[in-house]
C-alpha positions, 0 to 999 in steps of 0.5 A: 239054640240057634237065631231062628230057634231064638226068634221063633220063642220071642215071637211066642212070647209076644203073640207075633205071627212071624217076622219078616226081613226084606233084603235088598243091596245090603239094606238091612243088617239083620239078613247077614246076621241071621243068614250067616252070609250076605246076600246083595241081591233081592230076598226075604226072610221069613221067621215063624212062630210056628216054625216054619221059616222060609228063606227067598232068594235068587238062585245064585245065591241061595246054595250059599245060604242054604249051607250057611243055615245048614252050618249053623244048624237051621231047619228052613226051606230055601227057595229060589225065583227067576224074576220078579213074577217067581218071587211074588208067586213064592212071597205071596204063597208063604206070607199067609199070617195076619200079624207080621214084625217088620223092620221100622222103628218108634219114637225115631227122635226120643231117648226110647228110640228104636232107630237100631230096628228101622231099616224098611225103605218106605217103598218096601212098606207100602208095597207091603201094604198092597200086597196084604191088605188085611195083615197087621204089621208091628215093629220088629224092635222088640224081636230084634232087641231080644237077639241082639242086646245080650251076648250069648257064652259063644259071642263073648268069646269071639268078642276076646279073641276079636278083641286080643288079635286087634290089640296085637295089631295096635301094638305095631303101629309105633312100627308103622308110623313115619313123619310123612306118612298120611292118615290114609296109609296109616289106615290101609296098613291096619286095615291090611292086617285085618283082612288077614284074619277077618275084616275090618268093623268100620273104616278106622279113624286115623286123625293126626294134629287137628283131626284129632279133635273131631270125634268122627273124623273122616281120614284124610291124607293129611300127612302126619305130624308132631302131636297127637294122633288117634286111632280108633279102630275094629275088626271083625273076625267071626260075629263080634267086632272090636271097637278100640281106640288109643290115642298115641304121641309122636315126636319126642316127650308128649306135652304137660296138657296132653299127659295131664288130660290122658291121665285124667281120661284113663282113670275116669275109665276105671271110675266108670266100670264100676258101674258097669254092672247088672241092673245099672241105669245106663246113665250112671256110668256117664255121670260118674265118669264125667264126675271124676273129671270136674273133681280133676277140674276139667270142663267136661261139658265143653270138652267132652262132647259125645256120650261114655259108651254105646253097644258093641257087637255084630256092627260096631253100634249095636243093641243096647242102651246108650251110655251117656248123660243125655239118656232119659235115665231108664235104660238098665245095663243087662249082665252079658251086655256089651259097650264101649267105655271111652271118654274123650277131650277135644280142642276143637281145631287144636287136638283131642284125646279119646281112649276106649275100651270094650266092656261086658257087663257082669253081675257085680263086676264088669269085665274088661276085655281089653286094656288102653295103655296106662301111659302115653305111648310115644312114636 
């Protein structure tokens, strides 16, 4: 069953006319991940529920998707426009139903918040509005949670392929990294690698020293120096991406703090994939993780400042339940889900510590794809 086959039978389900997607400069991750392709310029998607799924593009660009749809075994007509005038004769003409899922999400600013299926500018929708007053528009989330959320036999394995080939990479970087070197020639070297055999997931975080301590550090040119140095990393090579992250030492015997709190980090990990199972809260690996820590006395609440997990897949935050102790608790783990495991410490302005490993969630056991080093590796 390809995308469109599987929309189509979730919009049967919820009574929905038909979902559409409106593409503009990138604006929405759903067109390349139902297309196969990205396409930057204006153009829309149109998934019915009768099957009648129509594609809108310019004609530079839509030969393109048209192959791509063609590839992946897709029954919809593509058509192309000239200007603004051709693309509204051909919009108006195909958008004809009176229940229509569109990209917005709900309770933006709530634990049940589907942020994941909020990408319609606010322009895009009152234009919408206008032009079909008498259509009721929904929220795609529900269409968008059903496609993205559980990975299929296929997409779990492009993630351990993804997932081998970046390991490899990350084996070389003892080879990369010189005293000297910045965080930013550090990056290009992996990032080079990738684009070898795909591309990169999202830009990866080199962070030496300090930068260590900031989760989301914006790789710098700070040059590298004795102590720590997190690397947190993807690569996507077909659909699914890798999200990876070692935290390696450089300089001659790492510190009695740092093998302490590396120890700790790895086996809270391994407490942690007990629960990464079918039927799971999805806050009850968090708490089991963080759990471990106090036991090690840790102060967990002060140090490990962002949730254990969150979805893996087409982008490196996919669809899914978050997995962290700030979740209302009702979220369930779903067996061929996928995310990340990764608890980190940090002292903020001094050095930090994250390892992080992907993970797909079994009946009664968890797989995990990939393997943080046991002990420290040294630079």
């Amino acid at each position: 069953m390809n995308k469109f086959e599987k929309a189509q039978q979730i919009l049967q389900d919820k009574n929905y006319d038909a979902w559409l997607i409106i593409g503009y400069e990138g604006n929405d991750i759903n067109s390349p991940f139902m297309l196969g392709v990205n396409a930057p310029s204006l153009h829309c998607i149109y998934v019915s529920a009768n099957g009648d799924h129509y594609v809108i593009a310019v004609e530079m660009e839509a030969n393109m998707i048209r192959e791509a749809l063609k590839k992946k075994g897709v029954k919809a007509k593509v058509s192309h426009f000239a200007n603004a005038k051709e693309f509204f004769s051909l919009f108006s003409s195909i958008i004809t139903e009176s229940n229509i899922a569109i990209n917005y999400g709900e309770n933006l600013f709530t634990p049940e918040s589907s942020a994941y299926a909020d990408f319609l500018p606010a322009g895009q929708f009152f234009t919408l509005k206008k032009l079909l007053p008498k259509t009721e528009f929904v929220s795609a989330a529900p269409i968008i949670y059903g496609l993205r959320s559980v990975k299929s036999k296929e997409e779990q394995k492009d993630l351990r392929n993804t997932c081998n080939a970046t390991i490899e990479i990350l084996e070389t970087i003892p080879d990369i990294v010189q005293l000297g070197m910045t965080e930013n020639e550090i990056k290009a070297e992996i990032e080079y690698r990738y684009l070898k055999i795909g591309k990169p997931l999202f830009p990866t975080i080199v962070g030496t020293g300090a930068h260590s301590a900031d989760p989301h550090h914006n790789t710098s040119n700070k040059k590298i120096e004795p102590g720590p140095l997190l690397i947190d990393t993807g690569l996507q090579i077909d659909e699914m991406g890798s999200d990876i992250t070692w935290t390696f030492w450089v300089g001659n015997k790492p510190s009695e703090d740092f093998v302490d709190a590396y120890n700790a980090l790895y086996e809270s990990k391994k407490v942690a994939n007990n629960y990464y199972t079918d039927g799971t809260p999805s806050i009850l690996p968090a708490q089991k993780c963080r759990e471990y820590l106090a036991e090690k006395g840790i102060d967990h609440k002060r140090l490990f400042i962002h949730g254990l997990g969150h979805a893996l897949g087409f982008v490196a935050h996919d669809v899914g339940p978050r997995i962290s102790v700030g979740t209302s608790g009702d979220s369930i783990l779903k067996e061929n889900m996928v995310h990340t495991n990764e608890p980190g410490l940090y002292w903020i302005g001094e050095w930090g510590i994250r390892l992080e490993d992907d993970i797909i969630i079994g009946k009664e056991k968890c797989e995990q794809v990939t393997h943080v080093p046991k002990d420290p590796i040294t630079i």
